[in-house]
N, C-alpha and C positions, 0 to 999 in steps of 0.2 A: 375613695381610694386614700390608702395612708401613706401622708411622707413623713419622713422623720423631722421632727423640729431643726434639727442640728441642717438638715439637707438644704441647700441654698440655690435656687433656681435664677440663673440669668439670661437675658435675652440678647443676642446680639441684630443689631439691622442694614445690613449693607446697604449703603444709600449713597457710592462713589462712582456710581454711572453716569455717563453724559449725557441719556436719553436720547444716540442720535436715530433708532428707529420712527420715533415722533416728530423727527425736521422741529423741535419747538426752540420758543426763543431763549427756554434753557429748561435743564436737568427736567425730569417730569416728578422726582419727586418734591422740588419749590412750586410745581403748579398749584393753583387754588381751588378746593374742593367747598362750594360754600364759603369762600371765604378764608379758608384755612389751609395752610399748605397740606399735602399731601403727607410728608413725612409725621406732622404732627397729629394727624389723625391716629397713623399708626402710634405713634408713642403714646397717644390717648388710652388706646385698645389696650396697651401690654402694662402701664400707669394702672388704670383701672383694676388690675387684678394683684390682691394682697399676696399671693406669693411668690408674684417676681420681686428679688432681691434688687437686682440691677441691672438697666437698661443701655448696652453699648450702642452708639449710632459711629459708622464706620464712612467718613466722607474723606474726598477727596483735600487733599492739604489745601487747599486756596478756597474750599468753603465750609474749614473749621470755626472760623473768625464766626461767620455768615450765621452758621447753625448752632452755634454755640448762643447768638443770641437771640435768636428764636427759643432757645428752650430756656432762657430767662424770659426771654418777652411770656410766654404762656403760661408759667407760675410750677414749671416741674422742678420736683426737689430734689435731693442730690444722689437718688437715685439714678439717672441720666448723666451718661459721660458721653462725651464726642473724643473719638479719634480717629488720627488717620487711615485711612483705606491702601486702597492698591490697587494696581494696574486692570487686577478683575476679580469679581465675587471671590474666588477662591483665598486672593491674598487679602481681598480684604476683610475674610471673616477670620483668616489666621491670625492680622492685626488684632479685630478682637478679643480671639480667644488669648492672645498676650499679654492683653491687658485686664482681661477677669481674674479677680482674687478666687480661685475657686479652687477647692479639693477635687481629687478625681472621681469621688464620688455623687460630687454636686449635678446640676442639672444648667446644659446650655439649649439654648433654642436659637434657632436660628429663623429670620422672618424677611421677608423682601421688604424693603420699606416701604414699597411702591405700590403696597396692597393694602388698603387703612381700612375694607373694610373685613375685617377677618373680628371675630366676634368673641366672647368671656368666655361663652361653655366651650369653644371650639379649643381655646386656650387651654383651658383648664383640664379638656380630656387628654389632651395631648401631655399637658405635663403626667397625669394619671399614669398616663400609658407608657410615659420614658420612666418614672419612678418601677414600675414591674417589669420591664421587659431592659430598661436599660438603653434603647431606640425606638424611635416611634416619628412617623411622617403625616402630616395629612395628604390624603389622597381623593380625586374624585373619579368617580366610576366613570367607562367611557360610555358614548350614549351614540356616536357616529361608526361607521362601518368600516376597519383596520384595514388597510392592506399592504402586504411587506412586497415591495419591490426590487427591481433588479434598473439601476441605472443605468442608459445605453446614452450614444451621442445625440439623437431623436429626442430622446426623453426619456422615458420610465416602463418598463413592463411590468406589469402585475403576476408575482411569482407565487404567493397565497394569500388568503384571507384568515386574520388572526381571532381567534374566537373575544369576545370582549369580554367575556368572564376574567382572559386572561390577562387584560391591560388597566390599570388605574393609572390615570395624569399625576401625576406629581405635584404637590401642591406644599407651597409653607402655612404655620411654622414647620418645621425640622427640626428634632430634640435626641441630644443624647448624653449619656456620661460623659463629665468634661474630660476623665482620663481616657476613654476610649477616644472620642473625637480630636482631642490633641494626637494620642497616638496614631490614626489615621490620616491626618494631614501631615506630621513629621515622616512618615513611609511616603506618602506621593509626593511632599516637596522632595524627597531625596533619590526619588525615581525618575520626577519631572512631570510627573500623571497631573493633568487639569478634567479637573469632573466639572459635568453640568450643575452640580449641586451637590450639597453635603451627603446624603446617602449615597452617591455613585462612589463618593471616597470611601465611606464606612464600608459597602458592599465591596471593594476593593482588598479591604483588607481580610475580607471573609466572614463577614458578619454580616447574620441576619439582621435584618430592620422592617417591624411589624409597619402597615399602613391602617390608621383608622381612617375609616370612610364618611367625608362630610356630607350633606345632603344637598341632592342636584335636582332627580324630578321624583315624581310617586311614584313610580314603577322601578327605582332604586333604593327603595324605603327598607325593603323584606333583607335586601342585599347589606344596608349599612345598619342594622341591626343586629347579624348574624359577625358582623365585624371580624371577619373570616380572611381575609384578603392578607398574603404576605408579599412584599416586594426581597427579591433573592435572585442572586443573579445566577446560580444554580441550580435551585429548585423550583420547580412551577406552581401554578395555583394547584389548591385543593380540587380532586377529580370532579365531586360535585357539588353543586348549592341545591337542592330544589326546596322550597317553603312549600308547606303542608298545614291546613287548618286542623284545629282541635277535635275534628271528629275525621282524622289522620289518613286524608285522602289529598292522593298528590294535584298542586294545582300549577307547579312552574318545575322544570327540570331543566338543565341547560343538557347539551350535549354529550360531555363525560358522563353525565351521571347514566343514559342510556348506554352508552359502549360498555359500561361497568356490568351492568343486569346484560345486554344484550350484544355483546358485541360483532361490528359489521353486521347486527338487523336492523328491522323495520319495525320492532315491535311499540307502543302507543303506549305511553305509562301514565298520562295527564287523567287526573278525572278517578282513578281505580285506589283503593285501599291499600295499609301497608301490608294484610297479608295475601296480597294478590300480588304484590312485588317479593316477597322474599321468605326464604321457609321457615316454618313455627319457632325454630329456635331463634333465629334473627331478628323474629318479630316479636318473639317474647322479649329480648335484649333489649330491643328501641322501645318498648311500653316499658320499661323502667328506665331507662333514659329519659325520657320524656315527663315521666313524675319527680324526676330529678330537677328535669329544668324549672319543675314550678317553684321548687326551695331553693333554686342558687340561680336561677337565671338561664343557664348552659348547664351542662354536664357531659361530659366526654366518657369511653371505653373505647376497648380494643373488643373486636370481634374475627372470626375467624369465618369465613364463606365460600363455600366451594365454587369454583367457575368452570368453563370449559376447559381453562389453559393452568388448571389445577390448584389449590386452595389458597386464598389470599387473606391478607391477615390487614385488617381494616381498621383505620381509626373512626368512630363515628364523634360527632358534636352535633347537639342538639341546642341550639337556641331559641330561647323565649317570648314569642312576640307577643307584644300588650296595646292595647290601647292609649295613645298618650295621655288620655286626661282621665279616663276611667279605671287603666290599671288593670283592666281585663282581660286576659289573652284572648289571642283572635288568630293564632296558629302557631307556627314552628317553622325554624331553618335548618335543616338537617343537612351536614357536611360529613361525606365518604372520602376518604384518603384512603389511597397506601401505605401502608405504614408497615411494611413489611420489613422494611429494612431499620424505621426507627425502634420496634420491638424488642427487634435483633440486639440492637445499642443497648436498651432500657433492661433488656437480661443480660447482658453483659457487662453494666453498672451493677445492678445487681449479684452476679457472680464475682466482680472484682470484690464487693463488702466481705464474702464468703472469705474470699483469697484471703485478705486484710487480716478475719480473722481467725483465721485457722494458721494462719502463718504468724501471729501471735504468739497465739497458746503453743503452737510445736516451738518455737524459735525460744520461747523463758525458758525449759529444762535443758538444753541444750549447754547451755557455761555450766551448772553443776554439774553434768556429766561429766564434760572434758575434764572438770577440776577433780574430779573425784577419778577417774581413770588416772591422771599423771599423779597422783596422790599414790593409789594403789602402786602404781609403778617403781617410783622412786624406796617403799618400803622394800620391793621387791629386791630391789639395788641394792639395799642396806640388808639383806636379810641373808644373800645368799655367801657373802663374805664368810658370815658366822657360821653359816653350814657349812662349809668347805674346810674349816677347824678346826669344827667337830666331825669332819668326815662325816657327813650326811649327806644320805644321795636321793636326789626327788624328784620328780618329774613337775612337779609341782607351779615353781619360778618360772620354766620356761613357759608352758599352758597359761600361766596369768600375765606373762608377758606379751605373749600373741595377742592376746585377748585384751590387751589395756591397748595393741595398737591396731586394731580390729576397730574398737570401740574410739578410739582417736579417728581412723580413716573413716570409718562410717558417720562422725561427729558433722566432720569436714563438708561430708558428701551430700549428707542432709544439708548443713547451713545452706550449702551454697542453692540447693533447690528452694528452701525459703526465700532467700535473699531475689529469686527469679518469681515465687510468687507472690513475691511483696510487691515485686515491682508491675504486676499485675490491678494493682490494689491503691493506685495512686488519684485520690477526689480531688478536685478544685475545694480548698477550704471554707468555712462560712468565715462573714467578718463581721464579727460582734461588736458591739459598743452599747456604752449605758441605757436602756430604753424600760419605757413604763409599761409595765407586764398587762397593766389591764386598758392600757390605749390599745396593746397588740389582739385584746380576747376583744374586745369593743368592735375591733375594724374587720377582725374576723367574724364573729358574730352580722356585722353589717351586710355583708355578701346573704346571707341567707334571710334579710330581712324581709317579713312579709311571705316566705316561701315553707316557712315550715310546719304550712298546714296546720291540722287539729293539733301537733307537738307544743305542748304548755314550755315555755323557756323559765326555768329559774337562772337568778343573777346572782351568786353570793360574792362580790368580790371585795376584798377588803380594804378599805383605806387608808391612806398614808405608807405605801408597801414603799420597801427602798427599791431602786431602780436596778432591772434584771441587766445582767451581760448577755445578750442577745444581738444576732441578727435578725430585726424585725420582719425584714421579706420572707425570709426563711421560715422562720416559725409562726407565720402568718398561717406560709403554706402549709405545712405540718398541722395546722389547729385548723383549718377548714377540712384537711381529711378525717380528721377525729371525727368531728360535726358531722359532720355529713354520714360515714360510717357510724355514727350513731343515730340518725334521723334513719337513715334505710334498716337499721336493726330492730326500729319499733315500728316497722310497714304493717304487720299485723298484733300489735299488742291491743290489748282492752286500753291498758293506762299509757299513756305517752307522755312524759314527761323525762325535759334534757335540764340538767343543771351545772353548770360550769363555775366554780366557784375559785377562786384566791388566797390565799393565807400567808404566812411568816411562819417558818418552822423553828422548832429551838433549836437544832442546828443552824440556823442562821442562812438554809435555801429556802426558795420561793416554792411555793406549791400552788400548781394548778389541776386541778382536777376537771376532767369531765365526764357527767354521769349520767346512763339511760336506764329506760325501765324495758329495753326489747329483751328477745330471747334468752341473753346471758350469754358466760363462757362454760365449758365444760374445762377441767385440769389437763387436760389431753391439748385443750385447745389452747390455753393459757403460755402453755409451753412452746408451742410452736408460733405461737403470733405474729412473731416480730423475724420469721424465716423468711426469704424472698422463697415467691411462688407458693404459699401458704395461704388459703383465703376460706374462709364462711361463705363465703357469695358461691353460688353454681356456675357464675362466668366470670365471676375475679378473676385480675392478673397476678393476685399475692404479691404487689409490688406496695401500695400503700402503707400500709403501716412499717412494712422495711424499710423503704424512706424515710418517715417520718418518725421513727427509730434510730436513723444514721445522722438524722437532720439534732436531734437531741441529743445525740452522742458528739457532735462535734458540738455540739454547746456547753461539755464537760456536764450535760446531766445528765438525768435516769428518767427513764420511761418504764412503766412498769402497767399491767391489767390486774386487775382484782374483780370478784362478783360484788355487784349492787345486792343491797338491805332495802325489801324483800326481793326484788330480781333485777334482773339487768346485767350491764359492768359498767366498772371506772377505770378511766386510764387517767392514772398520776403521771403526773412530768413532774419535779425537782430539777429546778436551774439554782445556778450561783449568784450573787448579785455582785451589781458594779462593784461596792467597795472591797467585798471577798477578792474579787480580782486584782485589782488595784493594789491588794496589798501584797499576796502572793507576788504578783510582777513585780511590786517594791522589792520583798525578800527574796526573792530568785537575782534581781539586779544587784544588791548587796550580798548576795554571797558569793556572786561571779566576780565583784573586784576586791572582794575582802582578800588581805596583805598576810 
């Protein structure tokens, strides 16, 4: 997973508890594990990984003195800061998020101190996962039997049994963008909300926060692999998980997934094929999902399925499961959602672009008119003087008068409907900064490593290239759709080869090119490419390359398709580079205070 160099990852450790659930003869994070306090183990764990920047330990004021030399006694470098805590977890990770030098695009973590032993890959996927998603918790699958009750003065009545697909324990570290996470502790201290822990806050504020799944026993293996699990205090889990082996017979289904195919029956899906569960077109759809997950891991679509309570429009994901040492696959985790309502969103995204730019192009001719209509008009003013002294009489002046304020009322009437479907048409921005165009094809390419089959990869990328104005996430995303759309365009070519290459234009943008040998474009096709709902595929959603068209458009470059010499196509992207930018912004700030 790619973090930008600039991005700076900090840990903080609340460690200001008294420990009086343990009756000990103090705090449990001073007890001795082997010899070594407890706290220092963890600072061990989170020391040990190169890209934590900075380690805050958050202790209570009367054992800063204490802890402070403890992290001289064990040889930590100035990584590690001790400051004071608070009355409880909450305030005293506020204390250190106070105290991290961090942008809001940095990365914080949050860890109990009290757990030392949480391990490097567990760390490091978590940081992975806040770097993409912006939050990310670990979580462990439950393995005991839920039940939600109803308190009474006796005790407890058992009001239902919660399915355990739909529970994950909550577990640290807890990682998010330092500006989101500041922002959602400043809303609950000024509401008075005390959360059980960091993401109750973030969820608070109405943010999603993914859970990766650590490993608990073997029969959560297929589960934390499929890493499917979201914690949303609005939306529920995904309808179904069931894992299915390579010769795509189901072997595990949780419950949703039979209400989905059958619901309120009895019907037995354990043990049967995937076209014994669902009709040829569905199952054609998951047999190329499925050869997708061998080149990226997972691969996702949107499918459409008729049911009894009328057609549901379905998100599927296929994950890849391998063998750990041999790299083998040895099945698949196939997740059914609803996604009926996200769809809905994701053409309505896409219809906003339309809006954006249709209300463009009508909204430019619109000031030459009006200026050319009061143009016409004021001649009109001046002309009819002269007629009236020479005694000429014409219908003329009045007809172009009407008609200049016709065309003024109609001007008006138009803008202001622009003006509403612009406001139709409003993205959340990308946010650029200087980045190396071929760490971004490097990290992109990484995802499909190992996965793209008999497809030959050429590399042409060139070096020493000045650094792109890019938002790295962004155009990550965009270049693994290209890939990928171009690995499925050479599914039946004789020759398969994908080359992605680099260069310096004498224009002074970057050019990335990526090129296959499948089918090609036809001109007809070339033209509509980059339309939402436009697609090559038979079950495309025509949303991909519109994306990642709009995704390059906010990066002030060009995207463009061309045919591959002798078949195929190439889709060039042209970006700006850092200093292009830098300078522009120089000269746009110099000419806003020039005198």
């Amino acid at each position: 997973m790619y973090t930008s160099p600039d991005m700076q990852v900090f840990v903080i450790l609340p460690a200001a508890g008294l420990g009086t659930r343990m009756a000990g003869p103090q705090p449990k994070q001073f007890l001795a594990l082997n010899g070594v306090p407890i706290l220092i183990h963890s600072l061990r764990a989170f020391a040990a990984v190169e890209r934590v920047t900075g380690i805050y330990v958050a202790v209570r004021p009367s054992e800063m003195e204490r802890v402070s030399a403890q992290v001289a006694e064990y040889g930590f470098t100035g990584r590690v800061h001790v400051v004071a805590g608070g009355e409880n977890r909450q305030e005293s990770v506020a204390h250190g998020l106070a105290a991290v030098p961090a942008a809001d695009d940095d990365l914080v973590l949050v860890h109990d101190a009290v757990r030392p032993l949480i391990d490097a890959a567990t760390i490091e996927r978590t940081i992975d996962a806040v770097a993409t998603h912006g939050a990310a918790i670990v979580g462990l699958p439950a393995v005991d039997t839920i039940k939600q009750v109803e308190r009474t003065a006796h005790g407890a009545l058992i009001t239902s049994t919660i399915p355990r697909e739909f529970v994950v324990l909550a577990q640290t570290p807890q990682g998010f963008r330092y500006g989101l996470l500041k922002k959602a502790f400043e809303e609950a201290t000024a509401d008075g909300f005390v959360g059980t822990d960091e993401a109750s806050v973030v969820e608070r504020a109405g943010l999603p926060v993914p859970v990766h799944l650590a490993a608990l026993r073997a029969e959560h293996r297929a589960t934390q692999a499929g890493d499917a699990s979201w914690k949303q205090s609005s939306k529920p889990s995904p309808t179904a998980l069931p894992p299915s082996t390579p010769s795509r017979h189901l072997l595990l289904a949780n419950r949703a997934f039979s209400e989905l195919l059958d619901p309120g029956g009895q019907l037995q899906f354990l043990g049967i094929a995937l076209e014994q569960m669902f009709p040829p077109e569905i199952t054609e759809a998951l047999d190329r999902l499925l050869r997708r997950s061998h080149r990226m891991g997972s691969a996702s679509t949107e499918l459409e399925m008729a049911t009894s309570s009328g057609p549901r429009q379905l998100s599927a994901t296929v994950a890849l499961l391998e063998d750990g040492l041999r790299k083998q696959p040895i099945g698949y985790v196939l997740v059914l959602e609803d996604a009926t309502e996200l769809l809905r969103a994701q053409k309505q995204s896409a219809w906003k672009e339309v809006a954006r730019r249709v209300a463009h192009e009508i909204k430019n001719p619109l000031t030459p008119i009006s200026l050319n209509a009061e143009l016409i008009r004021r001649h009109i003013d001046r002309l009819e003087p002269l007629m009236d002294a020479a005694n000429l009489e014409s219908r003329s002046p009045g007809v172009i008068r009407r008609s200049t304020e016709v065309i003024h009322s109609s001007v008006d009437t138009l803008r202001s409907l622009v003006d509403q479907f612009s406001a139709l048409a409003e993205f959340p921005s990308a946010r650029p900064c200087p980045a190396d165009i071929n760490e971004i094809v490097e990290k992109s390419l990484a995802l499909f490593a190992g996965r793209l089959g008999s497809i030959r990869l050429r590399r042409r990328l060139a070096r020493n290239l000045p650094q792109v104005y890019a938002d790295p996430t962004a155009l990550q995303r965009a270049l693994s759709n290209l890939i990928d759309n171009a690995a499925e365009a050479m599914q039946d070519a004789l020759l398969r080869e994908l080359t992605v290459s680099t260069r310096l234009l004498d224009s002074g943008m970057i050019e990335l090119c990526i090129a296959d040998t499948g089918s090609g474009l036809t001109d007809e096709m070339r033209e509509r490419l980059f339309l939402p709902y436009f697609s090559t595929k038979e079950r495309g959603t025509g949303l991909g390359l519109s994306i990642a068209a709009k995704i390059i458009q906010e990066h002030q470059g060009n995207i463009r398709a061309e045919k591959n010499m002798p078949t195929g196509a190439r889709f060039i992207l042209e970006l700006k580079t850092a200093d292009a930018e830098e300078k522009a912004s120089l000269q746009k700030t110099e000419g806003n205070t020039a005198v």
